[in-house]
C-alpha positions as CSV (number, residue, x, y, z in Angstrom):
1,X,-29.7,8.2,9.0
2,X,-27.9,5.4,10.8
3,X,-28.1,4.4,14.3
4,X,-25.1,2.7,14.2
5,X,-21.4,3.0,12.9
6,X,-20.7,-0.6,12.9
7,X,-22.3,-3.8,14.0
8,X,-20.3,-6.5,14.6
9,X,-20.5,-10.3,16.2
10,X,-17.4,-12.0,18.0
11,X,-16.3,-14.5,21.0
12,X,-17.3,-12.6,24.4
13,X,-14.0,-13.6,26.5
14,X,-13.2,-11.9,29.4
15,X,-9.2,-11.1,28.2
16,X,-7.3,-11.6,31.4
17,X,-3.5,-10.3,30.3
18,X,0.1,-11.4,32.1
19,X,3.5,-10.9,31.5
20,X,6.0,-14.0,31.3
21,X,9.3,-14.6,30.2
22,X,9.6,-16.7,27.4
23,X,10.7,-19.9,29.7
24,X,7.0,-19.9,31.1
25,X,6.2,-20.5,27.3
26,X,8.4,-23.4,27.1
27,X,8.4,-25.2,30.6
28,X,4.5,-25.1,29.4
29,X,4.9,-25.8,26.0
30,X,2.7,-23.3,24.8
31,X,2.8,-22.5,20.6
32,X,4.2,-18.4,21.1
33,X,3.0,-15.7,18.6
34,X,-0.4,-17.5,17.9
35,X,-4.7,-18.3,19.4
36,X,-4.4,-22.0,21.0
37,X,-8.3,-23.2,21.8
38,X,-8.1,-25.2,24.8
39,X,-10.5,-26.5,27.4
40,X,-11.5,-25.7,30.6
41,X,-9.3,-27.7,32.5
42,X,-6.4,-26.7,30.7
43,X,-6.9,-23.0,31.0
44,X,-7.5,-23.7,34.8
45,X,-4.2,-25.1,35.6
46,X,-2.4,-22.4,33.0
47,X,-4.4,-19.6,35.4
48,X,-2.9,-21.6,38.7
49,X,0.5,-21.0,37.9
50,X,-0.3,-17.1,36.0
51,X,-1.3,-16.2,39.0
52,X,1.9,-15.6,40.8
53,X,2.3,-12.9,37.3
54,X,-0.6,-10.5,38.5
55,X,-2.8,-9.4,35.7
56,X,-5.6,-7.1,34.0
57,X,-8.9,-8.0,33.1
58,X,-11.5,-6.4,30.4
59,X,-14.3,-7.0,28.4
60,X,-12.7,-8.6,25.3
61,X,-12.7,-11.0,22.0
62,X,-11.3,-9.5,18.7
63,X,-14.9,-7.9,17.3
64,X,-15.5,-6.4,20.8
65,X,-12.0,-4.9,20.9
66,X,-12.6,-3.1,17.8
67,X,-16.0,-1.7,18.1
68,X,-14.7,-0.1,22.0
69,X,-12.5,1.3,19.7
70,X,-15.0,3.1,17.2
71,X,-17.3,3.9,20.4
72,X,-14.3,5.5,22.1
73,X,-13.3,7.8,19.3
74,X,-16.7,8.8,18.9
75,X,-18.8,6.2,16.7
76,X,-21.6,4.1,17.6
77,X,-21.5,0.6,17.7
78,X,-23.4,-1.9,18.2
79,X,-22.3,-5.9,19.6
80,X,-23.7,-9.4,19.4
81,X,-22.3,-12.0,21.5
82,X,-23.1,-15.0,24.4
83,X,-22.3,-15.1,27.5
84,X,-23.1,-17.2,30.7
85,X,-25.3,-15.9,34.2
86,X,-22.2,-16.0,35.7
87,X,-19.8,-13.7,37.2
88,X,-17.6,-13.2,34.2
89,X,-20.8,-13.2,32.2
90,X,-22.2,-10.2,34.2
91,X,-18.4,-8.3,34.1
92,X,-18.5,-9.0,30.7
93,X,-22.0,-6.9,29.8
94,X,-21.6,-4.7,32.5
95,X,-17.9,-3.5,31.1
96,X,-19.1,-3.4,27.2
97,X,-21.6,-1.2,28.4
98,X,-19.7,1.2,30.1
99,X,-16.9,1.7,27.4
100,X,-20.6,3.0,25.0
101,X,-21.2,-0.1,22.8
102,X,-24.7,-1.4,22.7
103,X,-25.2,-4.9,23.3
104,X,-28.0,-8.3,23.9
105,X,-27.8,-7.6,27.4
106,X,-30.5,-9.5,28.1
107,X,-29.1,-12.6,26.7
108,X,-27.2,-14.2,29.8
109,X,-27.3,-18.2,29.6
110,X,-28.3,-20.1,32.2
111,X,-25.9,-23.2,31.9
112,X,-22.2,-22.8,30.6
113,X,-19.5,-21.0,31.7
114,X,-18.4,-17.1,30.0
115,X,-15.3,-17.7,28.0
116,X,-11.9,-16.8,28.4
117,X,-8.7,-15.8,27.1
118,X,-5.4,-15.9,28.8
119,X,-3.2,-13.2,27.2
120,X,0.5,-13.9,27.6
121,X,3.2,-11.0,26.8
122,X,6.7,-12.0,26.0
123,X,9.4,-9.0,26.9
124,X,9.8,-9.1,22.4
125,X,5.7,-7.6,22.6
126,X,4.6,-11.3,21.5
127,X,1.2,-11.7,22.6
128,X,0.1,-15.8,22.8
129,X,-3.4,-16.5,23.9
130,X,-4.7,-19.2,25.1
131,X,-8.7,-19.4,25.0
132,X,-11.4,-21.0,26.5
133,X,-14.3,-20.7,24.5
134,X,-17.2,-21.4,27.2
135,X,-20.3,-20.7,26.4
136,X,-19.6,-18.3,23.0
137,X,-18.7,-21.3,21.2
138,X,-22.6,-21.9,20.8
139,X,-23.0,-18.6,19.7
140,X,-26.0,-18.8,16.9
141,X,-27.9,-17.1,14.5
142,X,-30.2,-16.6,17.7
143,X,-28.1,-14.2,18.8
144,X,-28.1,-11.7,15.9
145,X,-30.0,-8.3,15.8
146,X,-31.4,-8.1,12.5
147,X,-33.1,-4.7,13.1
148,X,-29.7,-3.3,14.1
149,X,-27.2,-4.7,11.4
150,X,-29.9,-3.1,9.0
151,X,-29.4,0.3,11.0
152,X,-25.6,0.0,10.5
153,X,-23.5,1.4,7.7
154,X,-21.3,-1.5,7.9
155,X,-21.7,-5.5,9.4
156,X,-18.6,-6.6,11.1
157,X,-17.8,-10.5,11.3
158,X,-15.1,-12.2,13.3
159,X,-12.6,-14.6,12.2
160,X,-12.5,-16.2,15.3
161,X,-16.1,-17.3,14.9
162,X,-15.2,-19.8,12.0
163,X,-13.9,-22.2,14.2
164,X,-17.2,-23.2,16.0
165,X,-20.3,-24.2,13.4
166,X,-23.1,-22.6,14.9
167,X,-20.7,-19.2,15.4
168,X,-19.6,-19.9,11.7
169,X,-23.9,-20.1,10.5
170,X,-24.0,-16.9,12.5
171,X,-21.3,-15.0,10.5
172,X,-23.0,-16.4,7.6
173,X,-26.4,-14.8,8.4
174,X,-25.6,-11.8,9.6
175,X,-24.0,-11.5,5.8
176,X,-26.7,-12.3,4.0
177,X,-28.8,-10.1,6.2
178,X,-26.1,-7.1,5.2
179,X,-26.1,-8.3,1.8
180,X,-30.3,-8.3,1.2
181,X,-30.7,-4.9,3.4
182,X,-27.9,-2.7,1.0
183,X,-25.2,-3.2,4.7
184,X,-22.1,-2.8,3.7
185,X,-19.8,-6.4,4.8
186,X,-16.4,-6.6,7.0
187,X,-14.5,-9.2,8.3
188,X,-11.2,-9.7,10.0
189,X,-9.2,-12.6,9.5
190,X,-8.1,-12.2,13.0
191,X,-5.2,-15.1,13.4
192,X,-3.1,-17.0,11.4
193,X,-3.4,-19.9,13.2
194,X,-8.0,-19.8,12.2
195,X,-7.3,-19.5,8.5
196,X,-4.4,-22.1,8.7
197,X,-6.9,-24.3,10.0
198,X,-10.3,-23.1,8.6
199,X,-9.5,-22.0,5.5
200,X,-12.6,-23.8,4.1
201,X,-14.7,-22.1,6.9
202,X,-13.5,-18.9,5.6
203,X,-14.4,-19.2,2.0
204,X,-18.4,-20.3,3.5
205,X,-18.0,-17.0,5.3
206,X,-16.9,-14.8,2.5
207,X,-19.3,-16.4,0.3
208,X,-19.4,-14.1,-3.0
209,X,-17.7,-11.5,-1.7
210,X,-17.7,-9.2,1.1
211,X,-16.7,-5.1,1.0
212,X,-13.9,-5.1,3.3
213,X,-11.6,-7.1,5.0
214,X,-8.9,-7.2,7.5
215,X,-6.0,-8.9,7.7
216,X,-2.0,-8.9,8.4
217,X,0.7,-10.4,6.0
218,X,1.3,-13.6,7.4
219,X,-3.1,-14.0,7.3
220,X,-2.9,-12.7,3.7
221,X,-0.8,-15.3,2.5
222,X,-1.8,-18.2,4.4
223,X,-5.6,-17.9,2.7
224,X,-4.5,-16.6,-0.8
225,X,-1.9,-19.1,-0.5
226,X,0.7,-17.6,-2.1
227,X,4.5,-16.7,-1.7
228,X,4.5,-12.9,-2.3
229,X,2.5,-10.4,-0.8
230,X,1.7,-9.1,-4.2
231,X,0.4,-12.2,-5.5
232,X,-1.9,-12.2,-2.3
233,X,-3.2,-8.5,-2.7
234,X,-3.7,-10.0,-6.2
235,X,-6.0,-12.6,-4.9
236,X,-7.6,-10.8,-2.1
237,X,-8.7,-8.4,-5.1
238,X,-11.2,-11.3,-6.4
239,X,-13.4,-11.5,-3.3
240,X,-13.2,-8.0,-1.4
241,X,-13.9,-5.1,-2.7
242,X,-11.7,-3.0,-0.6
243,X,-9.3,-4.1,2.1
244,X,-6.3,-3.6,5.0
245,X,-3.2,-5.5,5.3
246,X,-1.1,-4.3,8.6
247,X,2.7,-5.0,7.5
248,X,4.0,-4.8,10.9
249,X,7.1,-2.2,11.1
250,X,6.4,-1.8,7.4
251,X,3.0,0.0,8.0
252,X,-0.1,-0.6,6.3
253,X,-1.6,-0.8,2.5
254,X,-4.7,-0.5,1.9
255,X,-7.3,-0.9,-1.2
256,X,-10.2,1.8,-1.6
257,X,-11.7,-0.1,-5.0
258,X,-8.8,1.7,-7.2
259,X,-6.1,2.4,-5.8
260,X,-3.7,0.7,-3.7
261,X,-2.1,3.0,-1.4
262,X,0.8,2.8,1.4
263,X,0.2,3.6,5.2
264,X,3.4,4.4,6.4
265,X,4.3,3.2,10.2
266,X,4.6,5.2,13.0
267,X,8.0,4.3,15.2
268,X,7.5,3.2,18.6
269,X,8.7,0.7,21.5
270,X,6.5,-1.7,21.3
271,X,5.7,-3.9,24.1
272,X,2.7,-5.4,23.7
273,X,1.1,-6.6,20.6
274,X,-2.0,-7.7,21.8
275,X,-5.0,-6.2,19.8
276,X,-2.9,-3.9,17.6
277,X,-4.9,-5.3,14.4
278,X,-8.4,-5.4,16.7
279,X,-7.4,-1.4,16.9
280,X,-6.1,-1.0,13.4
281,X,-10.0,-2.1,12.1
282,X,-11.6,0.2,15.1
283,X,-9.5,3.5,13.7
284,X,-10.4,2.7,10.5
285,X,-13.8,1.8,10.3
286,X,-14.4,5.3,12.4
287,X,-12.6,7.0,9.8
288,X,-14.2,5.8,6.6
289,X,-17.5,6.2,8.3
290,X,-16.9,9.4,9.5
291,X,-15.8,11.4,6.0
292,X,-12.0,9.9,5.8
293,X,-11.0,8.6,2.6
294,X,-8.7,5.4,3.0
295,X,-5.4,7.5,2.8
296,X,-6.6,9.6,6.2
297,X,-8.7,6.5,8.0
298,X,-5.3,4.2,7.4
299,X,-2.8,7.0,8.8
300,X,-5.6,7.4,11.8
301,X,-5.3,3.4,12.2
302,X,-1.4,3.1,11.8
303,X,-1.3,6.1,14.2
304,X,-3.8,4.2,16.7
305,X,-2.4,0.8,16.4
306,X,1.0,1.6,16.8
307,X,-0.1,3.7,20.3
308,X,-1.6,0.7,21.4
309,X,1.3,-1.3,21.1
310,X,3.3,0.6,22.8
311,X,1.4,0.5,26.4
312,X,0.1,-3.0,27.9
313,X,-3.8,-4.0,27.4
314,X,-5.5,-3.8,24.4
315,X,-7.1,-0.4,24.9
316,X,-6.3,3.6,25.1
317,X,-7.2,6.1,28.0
318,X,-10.2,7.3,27.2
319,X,-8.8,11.1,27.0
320,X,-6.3,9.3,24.1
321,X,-8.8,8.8,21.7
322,X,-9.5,12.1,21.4
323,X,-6.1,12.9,21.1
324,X,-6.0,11.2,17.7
325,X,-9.0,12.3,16.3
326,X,-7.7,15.8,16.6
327,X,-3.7,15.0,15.5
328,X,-2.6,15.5,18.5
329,X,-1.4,12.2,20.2
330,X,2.4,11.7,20.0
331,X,3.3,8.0,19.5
């Protein structure tokens, strides 16, 4: 038997979430809808003037939000990740911990700073981030647990992590560790801005293949490089096994080796999109690993991701979780 659920790697970035208007956008000149790396200077003079907007902050980074998620509902999970001996660094761990996903506590850096991302919410539910990397950018293959991605019915890899080398080697390893140990393989395209960008990064990642991935349309097409979303589906067939394509309003389809099959949406208000696909992956990857097939575990994530969407911050109340596992959660 397992220990875990799901293991997964990712950035470690505090997620500190505002809302603005889209003016702030623009008087800033900041790229809306989309991840925007920048330095440390740069996110210190952005945080200056968000200030005056308030704000949340949690435990965050795209692999983290997802396995919360799976912990929440009832899974265990299981994290790799970097952070500094700082204060953020120390939040960070101390936050992971509490919402049940094990973690490398013990691996607090002496020099470097805990990364960052500034999480801007447009009144449309447009999340634009702006991220500081800090000291996960120089996340390695140091930083895996071998002994837990081999106690793990699935290995979850990051997008984010392609655009940094070292976090790129460490995706890489941790799939070849899945891959010789009979671990199932996941990964999340995560932003169409990374596979714009590091598309050639992605392909390293994938290698010969991995068992599942995630991604929405816009990430679908952008790698695959096609027009259509059926050509893409078409492509994605060659490298992934089995996969997840979030449509937006148009739901979900997924691909359990066979069959394709439609998710359909649930209707809501949404007013925040920030880690609707993080969630999406999290509901799913509890369902498949928990007795759903992928007809049940993508109505579970469509369900879950459209609840988180329609509330600010990129995670439920705990009693919510709950909720869906049992049917019982209106959206």
């Amino acid at each position: 038997m397992k220990k875990y659920d799901v293991y997964g790697l990712g950035n470690a970035l505090v997620d500190m979430e505002f809302e603005v208007h889209d003016a702030f956008l623009q008087q800033n000149n900041i790229d809306k809808g989309v991840m925007t790396l920048v330095d440390e200077k740069q996110q210190h003079d952005l945080m200056c003037q968000l200030d005056a907007f308030g704000g949340n902050k949690a435990s965050g980074g795209s692999a983290a939000n997802t396995l919360i998620a799976i912990s929440a509902m009832g899974g265990k999970a299981c994290y790799s990740c970097k952070v500094a001996d700082d204060e953020l660094g120390h939040f960070y761990l101390h936050d992971l911990s509490a919402a049940g996903v094990d973690c490398n506590r013990d691996n607090t850096h002496k020099n470097g700073i805990t990364g960052k991302c500034l999480v801007m919410v447009s009144p449309d539910a447009e999340r634009t981030m702006h991220t500081f990397l800090g000291v996960s950018s120089e996340l390695s293959p140091a930083e895996l647990d071998a002994d837990a991605i081999k106690n793990a019915h699935y290995c979850y890899m990051e997008g984010y992590l392609t655009t940094s080398p070292s976090a790129k080697q460490a995706n890489i390893e941790a799939r070849k560790i899945a891959e010789n140990n009979g671990i199932k393989t996941a990964l999340t395209f995560s932003d169409p801005f990374v596979v714009e960008h590091f598309r050639d990064d992605f392909t390293q990642t994938i290698g010969d293949g991995i068992d599942l991935l995630f991604c929405n349309e816009a990430e679908a097409l952008s790698y695959t490089q096609k027009t259509s979303i059926d050509d893409a589906i078409n492509s994605i067939k060659t490298f992934a096994r089995q996969f997840a394509i979030t449509l937006g309003k148009a739901g979900a389809v997924v691909f359990d080796g066979n069959n394709l099959l439609e998710i359909a949406p649930y209707s809501v208000n949404a007013i925040d999109t920030n880690g609707a696909g993080d969630m999406f992956a999290g509901a799913f990857m509890y369902g498949i690993t928990h007795g759903y097939d992928f007809a049940r575990a993508g109505d579970l994530a469509s369900q879950a991701s459209s609840k988180i969407v329609s509330q600010f911050g990129p995670r439920l109340k705990t009693e919510d979780y709950q909720l869906l596992i049992n049917g019982s959660l209106s959206c």
